[in-house]
C-alpha positions as CSV (number, residue, x, y, z in Angstrom):
1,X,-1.5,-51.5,34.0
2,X,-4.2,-50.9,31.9
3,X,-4.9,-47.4,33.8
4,X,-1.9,-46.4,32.9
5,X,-2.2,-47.3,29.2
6,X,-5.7,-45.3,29.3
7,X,-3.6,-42.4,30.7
8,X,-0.6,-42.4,28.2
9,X,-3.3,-42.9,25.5
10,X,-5.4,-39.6,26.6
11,X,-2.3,-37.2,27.2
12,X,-0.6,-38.3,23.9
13,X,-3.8,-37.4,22.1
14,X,-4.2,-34.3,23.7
15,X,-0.4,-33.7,23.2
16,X,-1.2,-34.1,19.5
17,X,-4.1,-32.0,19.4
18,X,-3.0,-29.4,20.9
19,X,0.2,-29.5,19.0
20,X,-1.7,-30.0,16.1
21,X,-4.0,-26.3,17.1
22,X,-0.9,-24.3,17.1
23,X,0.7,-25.2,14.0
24,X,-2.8,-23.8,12.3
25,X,-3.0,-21.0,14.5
26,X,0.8,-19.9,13.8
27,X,0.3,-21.0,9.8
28,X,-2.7,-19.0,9.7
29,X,-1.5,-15.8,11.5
30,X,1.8,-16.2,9.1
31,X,-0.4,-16.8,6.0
32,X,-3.3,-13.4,6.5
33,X,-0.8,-11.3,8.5
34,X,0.9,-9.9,5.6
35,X,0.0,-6.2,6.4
36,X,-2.2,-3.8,4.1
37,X,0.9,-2.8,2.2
38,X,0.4,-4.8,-1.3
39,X,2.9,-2.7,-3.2
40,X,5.7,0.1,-2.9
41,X,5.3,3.3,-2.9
42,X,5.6,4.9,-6.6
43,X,9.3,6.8,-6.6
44,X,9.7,10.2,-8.2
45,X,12.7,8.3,-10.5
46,X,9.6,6.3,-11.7
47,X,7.3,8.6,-12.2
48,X,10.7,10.2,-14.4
49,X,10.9,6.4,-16.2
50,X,7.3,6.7,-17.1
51,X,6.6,10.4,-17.7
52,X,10.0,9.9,-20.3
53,X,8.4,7.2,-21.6
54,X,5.3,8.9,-22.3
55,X,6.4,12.0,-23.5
56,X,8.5,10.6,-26.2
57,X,5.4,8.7,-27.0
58,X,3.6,12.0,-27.0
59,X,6.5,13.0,-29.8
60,X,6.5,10.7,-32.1
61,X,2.8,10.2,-32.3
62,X,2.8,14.0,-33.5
63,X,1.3,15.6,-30.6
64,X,3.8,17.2,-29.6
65,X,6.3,18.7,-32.6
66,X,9.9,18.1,-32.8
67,X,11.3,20.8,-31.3
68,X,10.3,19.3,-28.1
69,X,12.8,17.0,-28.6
70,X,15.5,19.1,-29.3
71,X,14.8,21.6,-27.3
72,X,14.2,20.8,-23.9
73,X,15.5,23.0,-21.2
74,X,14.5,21.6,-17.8
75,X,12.5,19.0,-15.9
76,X,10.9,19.0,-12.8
77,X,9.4,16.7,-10.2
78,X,7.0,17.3,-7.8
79,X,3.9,16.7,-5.7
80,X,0.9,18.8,-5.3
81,X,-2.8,18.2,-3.9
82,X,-5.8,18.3,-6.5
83,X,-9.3,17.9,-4.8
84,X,-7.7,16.6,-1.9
85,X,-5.6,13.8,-2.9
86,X,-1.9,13.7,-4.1
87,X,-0.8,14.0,-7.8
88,X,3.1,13.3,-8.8
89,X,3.7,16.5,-11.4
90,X,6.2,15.7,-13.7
91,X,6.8,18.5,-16.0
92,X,9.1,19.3,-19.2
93,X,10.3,22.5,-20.3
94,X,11.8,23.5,-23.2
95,X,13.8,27.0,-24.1
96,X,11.6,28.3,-26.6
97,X,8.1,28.1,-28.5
98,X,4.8,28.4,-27.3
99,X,3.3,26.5,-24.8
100,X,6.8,26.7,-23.0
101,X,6.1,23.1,-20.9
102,X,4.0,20.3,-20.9
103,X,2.6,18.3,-17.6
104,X,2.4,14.7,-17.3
105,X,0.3,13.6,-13.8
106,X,0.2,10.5,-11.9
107,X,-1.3,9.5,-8.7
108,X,0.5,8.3,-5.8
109,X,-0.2,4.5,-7.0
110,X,1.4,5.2,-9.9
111,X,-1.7,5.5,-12.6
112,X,-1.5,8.3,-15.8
113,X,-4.0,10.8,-14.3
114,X,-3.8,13.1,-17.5
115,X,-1.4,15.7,-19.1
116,X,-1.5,19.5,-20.5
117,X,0.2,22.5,-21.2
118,X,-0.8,24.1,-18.3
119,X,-0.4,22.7,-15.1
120,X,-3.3,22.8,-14.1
């Protein structure tokens, strides 16, 4: 009797153990196996949010004069390579006056890389 208490003793530790090893190994591979995606891709409709955003900053701060509110023709979206990595070119254009557009950049992430007249 007492052989067999030893026994039941020995596999129901080891039962537990071993139960015990995969619930870490599963919580583990659940908790660290997330991917290397951390966020979404930046969309051309947000690049538009933000370049809007910016530009009408870019108004009422005086840089750029009113009739670039009034008299805006056109705006464009799209992606170029600069020194090897990708730029989101958002650009507005307006019907008349001199520079005719201005540029607002971002990278793929999402970041204000710059703006100009130029496009460049």
């Amino acid at each position: 009797m007492k052989n067999i208490a030893l026994r039941h003793w020995r596999v129901s530790r080891g039962l537990t153990i071993s139960i015990a090893m995969m619930v870490f190994v599963i919580a583990a591979s659940l908790s660290f196996g997330h991917g290397g995606k951390h966020a979404d891709k930046f969309t051309q409709l947000q690049a538009l949010q933000k370049a809007t955003k910016l530009y009408d900053q870019l108004i009422s701060k005086g840089k750029l004069d009113q009739s670039w509110e009034n008299g805006l023709e056109n705006v464009k979206i799209t992606t170029r390579k600069r020194e090897g990595k990708d730029e989101i070119v958002v650009s507005f254009q307006r019907k008349e006056g001199e520079p005719k557009a201005v540029y607002i950049f971002f990278s793929p992430k999402g970041k204000y890389a710059g703006s100009n007249f130029t496009g460049e």
